[in-house]
C-alpha positions in Angstrom: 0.0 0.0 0.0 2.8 2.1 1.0 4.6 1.5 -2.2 1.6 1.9 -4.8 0.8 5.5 -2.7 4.7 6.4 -3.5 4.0 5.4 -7.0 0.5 7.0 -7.5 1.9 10.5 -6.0 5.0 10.4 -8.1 3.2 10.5 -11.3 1.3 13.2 -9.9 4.2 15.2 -9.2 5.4 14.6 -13.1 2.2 15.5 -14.4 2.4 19.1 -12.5 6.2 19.7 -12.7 7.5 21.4 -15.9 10.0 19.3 -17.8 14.1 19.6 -18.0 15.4 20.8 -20.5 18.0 17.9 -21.8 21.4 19.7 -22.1 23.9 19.6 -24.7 25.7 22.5 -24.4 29.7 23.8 -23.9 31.3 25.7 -21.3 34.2 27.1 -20.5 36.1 26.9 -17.1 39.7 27.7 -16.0 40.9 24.0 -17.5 38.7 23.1 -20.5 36.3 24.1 -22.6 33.2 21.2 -21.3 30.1 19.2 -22.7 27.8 19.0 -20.6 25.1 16.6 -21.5 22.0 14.8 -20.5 22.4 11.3 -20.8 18.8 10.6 -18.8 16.3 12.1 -17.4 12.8 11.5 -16.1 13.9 10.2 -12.8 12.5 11.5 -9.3 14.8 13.4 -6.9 17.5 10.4 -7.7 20.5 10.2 -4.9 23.0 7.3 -5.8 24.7 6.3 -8.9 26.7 3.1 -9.2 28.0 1.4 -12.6 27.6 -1.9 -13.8 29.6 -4.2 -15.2 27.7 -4.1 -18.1 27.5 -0.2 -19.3 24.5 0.3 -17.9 23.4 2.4 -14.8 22.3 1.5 -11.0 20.3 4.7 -10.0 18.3 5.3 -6.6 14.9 7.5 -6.3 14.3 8.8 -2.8 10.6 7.9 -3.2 11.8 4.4 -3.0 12.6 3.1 -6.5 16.0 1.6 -7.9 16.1 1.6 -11.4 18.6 0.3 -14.3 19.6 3.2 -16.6 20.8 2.3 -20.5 23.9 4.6 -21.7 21.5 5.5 -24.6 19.1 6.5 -21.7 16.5 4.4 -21.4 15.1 4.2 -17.6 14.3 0.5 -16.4 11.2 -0.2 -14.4 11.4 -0.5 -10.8 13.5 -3.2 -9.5 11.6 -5.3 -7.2 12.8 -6.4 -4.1 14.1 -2.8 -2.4 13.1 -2.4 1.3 10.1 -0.3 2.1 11.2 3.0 3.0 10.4 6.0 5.2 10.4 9.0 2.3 9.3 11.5 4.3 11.2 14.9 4.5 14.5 14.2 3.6 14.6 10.3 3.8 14.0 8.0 1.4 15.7 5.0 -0.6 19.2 7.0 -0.6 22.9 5.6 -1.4 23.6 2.7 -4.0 27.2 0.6 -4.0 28.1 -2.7 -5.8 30.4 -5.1 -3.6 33.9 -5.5 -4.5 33.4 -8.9 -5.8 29.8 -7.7 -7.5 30.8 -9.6 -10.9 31.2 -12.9 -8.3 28.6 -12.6 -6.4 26.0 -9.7 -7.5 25.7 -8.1 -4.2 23.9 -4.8 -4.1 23.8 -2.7 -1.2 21.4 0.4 -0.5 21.3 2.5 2.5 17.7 4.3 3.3 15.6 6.0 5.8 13.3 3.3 8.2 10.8 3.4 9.9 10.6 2.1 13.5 8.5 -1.1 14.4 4.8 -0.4 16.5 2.4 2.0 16.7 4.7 3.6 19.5 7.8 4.5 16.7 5.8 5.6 13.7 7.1 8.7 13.5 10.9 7.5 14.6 13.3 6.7 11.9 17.0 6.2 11.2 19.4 5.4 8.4 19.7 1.4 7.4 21.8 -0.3 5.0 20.5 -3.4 3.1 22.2 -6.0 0.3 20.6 -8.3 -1.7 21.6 -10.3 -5.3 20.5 -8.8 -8.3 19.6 -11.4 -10.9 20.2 -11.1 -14.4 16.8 -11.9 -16.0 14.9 -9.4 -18.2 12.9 -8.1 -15.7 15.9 -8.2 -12.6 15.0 -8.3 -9.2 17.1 -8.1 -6.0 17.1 -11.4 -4.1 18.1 -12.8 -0.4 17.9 -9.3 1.0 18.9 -9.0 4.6 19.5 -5.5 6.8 23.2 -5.4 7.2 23.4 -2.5 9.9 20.2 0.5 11.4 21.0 3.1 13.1 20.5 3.5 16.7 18.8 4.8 18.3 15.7 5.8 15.7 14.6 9.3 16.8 11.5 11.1 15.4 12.9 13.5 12.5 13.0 13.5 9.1 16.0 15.4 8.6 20.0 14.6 8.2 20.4 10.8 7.4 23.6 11.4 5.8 23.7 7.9 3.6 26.9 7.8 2.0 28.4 4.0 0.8 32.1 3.8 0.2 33.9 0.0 0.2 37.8 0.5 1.1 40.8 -1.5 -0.4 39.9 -4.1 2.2 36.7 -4.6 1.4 34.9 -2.7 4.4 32.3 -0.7 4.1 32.3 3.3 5.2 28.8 4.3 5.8 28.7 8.5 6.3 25.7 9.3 9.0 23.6 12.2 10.1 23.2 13.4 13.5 19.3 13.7 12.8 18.9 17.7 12.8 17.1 18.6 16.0 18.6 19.9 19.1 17.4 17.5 21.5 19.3 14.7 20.2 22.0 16.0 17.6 24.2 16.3 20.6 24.7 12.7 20.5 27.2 13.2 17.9 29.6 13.4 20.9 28.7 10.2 22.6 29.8 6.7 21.2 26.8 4.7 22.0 24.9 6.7 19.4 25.6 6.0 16.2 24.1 9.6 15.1 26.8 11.8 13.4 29.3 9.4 12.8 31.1 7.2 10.4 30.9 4.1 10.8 32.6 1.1 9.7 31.8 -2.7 9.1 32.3 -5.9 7.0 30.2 -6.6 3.9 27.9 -8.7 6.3 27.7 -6.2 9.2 29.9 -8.0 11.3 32.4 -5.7 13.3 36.5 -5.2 12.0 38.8 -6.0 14.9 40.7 -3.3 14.5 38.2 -0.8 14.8 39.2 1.9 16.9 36.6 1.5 19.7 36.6 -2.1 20.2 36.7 -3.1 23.9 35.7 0.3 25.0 33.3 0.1 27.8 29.8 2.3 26.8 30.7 2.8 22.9 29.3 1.4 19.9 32.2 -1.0 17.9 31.2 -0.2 14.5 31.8 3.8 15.2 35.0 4.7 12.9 34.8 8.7 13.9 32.8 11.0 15.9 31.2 14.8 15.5 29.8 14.8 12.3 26.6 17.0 11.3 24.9 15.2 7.9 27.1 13.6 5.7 26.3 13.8 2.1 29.4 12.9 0.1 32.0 10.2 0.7 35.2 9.1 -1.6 38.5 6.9 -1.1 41.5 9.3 -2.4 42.8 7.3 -5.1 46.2 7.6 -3.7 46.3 7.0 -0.1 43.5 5.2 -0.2 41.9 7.2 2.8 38.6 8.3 3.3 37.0 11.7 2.5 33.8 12.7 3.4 31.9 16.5 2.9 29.0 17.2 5.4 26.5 20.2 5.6 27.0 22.8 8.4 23.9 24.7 9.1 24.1 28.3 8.1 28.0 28.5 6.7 30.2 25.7 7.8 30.0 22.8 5.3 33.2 20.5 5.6 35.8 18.5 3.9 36.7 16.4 5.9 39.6 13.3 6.4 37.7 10.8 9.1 40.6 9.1 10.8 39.9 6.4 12.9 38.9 7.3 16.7 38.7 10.9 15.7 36.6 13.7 16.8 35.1 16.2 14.1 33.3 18.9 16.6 29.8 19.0 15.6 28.2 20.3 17.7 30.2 22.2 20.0 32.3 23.7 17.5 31.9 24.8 13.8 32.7 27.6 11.7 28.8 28.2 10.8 26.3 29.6 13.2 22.6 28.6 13.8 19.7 29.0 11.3 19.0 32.1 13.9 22.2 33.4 13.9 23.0 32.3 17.3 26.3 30.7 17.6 26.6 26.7 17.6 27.6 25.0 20.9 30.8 26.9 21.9 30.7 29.6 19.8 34.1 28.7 18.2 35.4 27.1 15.5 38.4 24.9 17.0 38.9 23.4 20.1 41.6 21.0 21.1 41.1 17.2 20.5 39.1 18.2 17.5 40.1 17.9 14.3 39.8 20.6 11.8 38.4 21.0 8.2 40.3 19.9 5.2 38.5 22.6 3.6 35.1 24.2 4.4 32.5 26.5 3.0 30.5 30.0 4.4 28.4 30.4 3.6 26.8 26.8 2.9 26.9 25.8 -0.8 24.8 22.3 0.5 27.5 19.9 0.1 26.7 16.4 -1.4 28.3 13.8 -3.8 32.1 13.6 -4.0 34.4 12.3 -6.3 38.4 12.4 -7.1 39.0 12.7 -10.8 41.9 10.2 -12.0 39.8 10.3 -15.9 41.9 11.6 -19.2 38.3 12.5 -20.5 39.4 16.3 -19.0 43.2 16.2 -18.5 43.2 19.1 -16.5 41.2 18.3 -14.3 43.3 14.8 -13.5 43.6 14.8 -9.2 41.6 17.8 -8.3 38.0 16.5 -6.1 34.4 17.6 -7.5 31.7 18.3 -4.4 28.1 18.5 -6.1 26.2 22.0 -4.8 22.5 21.7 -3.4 21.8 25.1 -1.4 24.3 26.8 -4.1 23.7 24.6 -6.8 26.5 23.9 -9.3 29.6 21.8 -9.3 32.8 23.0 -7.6 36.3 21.6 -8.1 39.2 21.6 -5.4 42.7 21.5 -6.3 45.0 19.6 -4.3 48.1 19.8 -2.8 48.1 16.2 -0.7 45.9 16.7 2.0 45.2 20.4 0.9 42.9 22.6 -0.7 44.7 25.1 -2.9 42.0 26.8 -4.6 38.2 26.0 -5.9 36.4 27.1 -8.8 32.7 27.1 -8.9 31.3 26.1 -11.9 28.1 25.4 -14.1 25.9 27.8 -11.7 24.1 29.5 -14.7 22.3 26.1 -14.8 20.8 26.5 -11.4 20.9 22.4 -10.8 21.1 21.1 -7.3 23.8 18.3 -7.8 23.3 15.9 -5.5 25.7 12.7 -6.7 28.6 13.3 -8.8 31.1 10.0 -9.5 34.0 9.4 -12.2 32.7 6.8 -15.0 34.9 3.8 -16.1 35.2 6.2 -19.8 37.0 8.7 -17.5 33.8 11.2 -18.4 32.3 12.6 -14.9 28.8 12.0 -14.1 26.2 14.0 -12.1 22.8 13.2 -10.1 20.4 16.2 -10.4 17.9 16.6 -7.6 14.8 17.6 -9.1 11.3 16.2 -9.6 12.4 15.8 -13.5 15.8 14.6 -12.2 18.9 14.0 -14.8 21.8 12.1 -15.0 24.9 14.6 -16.5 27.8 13.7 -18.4 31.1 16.2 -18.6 33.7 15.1 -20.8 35.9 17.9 -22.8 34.8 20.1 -25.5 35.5 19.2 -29.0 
């Protein structure tokens, strides 16, 4: 029931909304003169990309809908076999990975907003993460689905799931969490038997790593990686050191870059270089404190950080080790330069289309792929002008 309301309000929401334009247009920025162009679109607010094997497309639709994507465009029907999903607000079916081994052993996981069990919890929620096999039929479906890891504890909001996937070169898998927005329980950030506002890390099955930093500590949660995060919305391994990057929103001013290192503290909320929605300061009023670990780069005011992505393509030369972070509340696509861990300069760019980016990934052609949030959502490609 919940599922065929979903669908029957998404068409409504097509019929009313105005379609995208499809884009095939040049730009120029400080590198390259650009293509940008659509390569599909039609899809609802989607939030994860992945890429098969096979050419085609993995794409999540925050009403609750995975889809398979052609490169010539065509959008699949919808998979059967995802979770139900709490898409209220800003939840939804979110973040999309393949495993490692997917050509082995087809293993698809999807993290997503959930609902909590009885009457009592209706309105609580909290991020989840999910696997199951996609089959290779005609019509493919996702089999032998089983929740890998939820977030605890559920709170009643509908705000900052974060939702980020990322696999390492082990084989573990990085899932970037919000702290839930509100003020009565965002503080639990700070506390490691929460898993709000934190990283966290865990095997393909959702047992615990060994070496996880907190293992053994009396009162803490042994999946937590690192601490003090707001809502994390983009996540990447650096194709060099093989570390983990993630970018998270601040609230007014004070989105972050950030390097989660294991056991380490990020600040939210008792320190940040963004204030309140109000204008009040956040927590402390500062934007440092010792034993917490600054920015690798950060934004005021917001741009609405989400989708992150190292580019080690040849489709734009230029562009080869700098980082794209997709723009929601300042929609457009920015890339960092790099100096190891550093950011040496940024460049805003595509603004004039006013798109809120809200995935951006690197394709196996070395071309650069973005998720558009919109009703009439797109999938972009970016190679260089010819």
């Amino acid at each position: 029931m919940v599922r065929q309301t979903l669908l029957a309000s998404s068409f409504c929401l097509a019929a009313m909304a105005a379609p995208a334009l499809a884009l095939d247009e040049t730009f120029r920025t400080e590198e390259a003169e650009i293509r940008v162009e659509t390569l599909a679109q039609g899809l609802e607010h989607p939030w994860g990309l992945a890429f098969l094997p096979d050419g085609n497309f993995l794409v999540t639709e925050r009403p609750g809908f995975l889809r398979i994507v052609t490169p010539e465009g065509k959008i699949g029907n919808a998979i059967y076999g995802v979770p139900d999903v709490d898409a209220r607000g800003q939840g939804g079916l979110l973040d999309v990975a393949l495993d490692p081994d997917f050509e082995e052993n087809r293993l698809v996981y999807l993290s997503y907003a959930e609902r909590g069990e009885g009457p009592e919890n209706k309105n609580a929620n909290g991020t989840a993460v999910a696997r199951g096999r996609l089959t290779e039929s005609m019509s493919p479906q996702l089999q032998d689905v089983e929740v890998i890891f939820r977030q605890q504890p559920k709170e009643p909001s509908t705000l900052h799931f974060g939702s980020r996937l990322v696999f390492d070169n082990e084989g573990h898998l990085f899932i970037a969490l919000g702290e839930r927005s509100k003020k009565e329980f965002r503080g639990q950030a700070q506390d490691l038997d929460s898993h709000l506002g934190k990283v966290v890390r865990i095997r393909p099955d959702g047992a615990v790593p060994e070496d996880n930093p907190f293992i053994g500590k009396e009162g803490a949660l042994p999946e937590i990686w690192s601490y003090g995060h707001r809502n994390q919305q983009g996540a990447a391994l650096h194709p060099e050191t093989g570390k983990l990057w993630t970018n998270e929103h601040g609230p007014r001013g004070g989105d972050e870059l950030n390097m989660p290192e294991a056991g380490r503290n990020y600040g939210w909320p008792v320190v940040s270089y963004g204030t309140e929605y109000s204008g009040l300061p956040v927590g402390s009023g500062e934007s440092s404190a010792p034993g917490m670990e600054e920015p690798v780069h950060y934004w005021v005011p917001s741009i609405g950080t989400s989708g992150l992505a190292f580019y080690t393509g040849d489709a734009v030369p230029g562009w080869k080790g700098n980082a794209f972070v997709g723009g929601l509340a300042r929609p457009g696509l920015y890339r960092l330069v790099l100096d190891g861990e550093k950011v040496t300069h940024e460049e805003p760019m595509l603004r004039e289309l006013g798109l809120r980016i809200r995935d951006v990934r690197q394709g196996p052609d070395g071309a650069l792929y973005l998720l558009t949030d919109e009703e009439d959502g797109q999938i972009l490609r970016i190679t260089k002008a010819e």
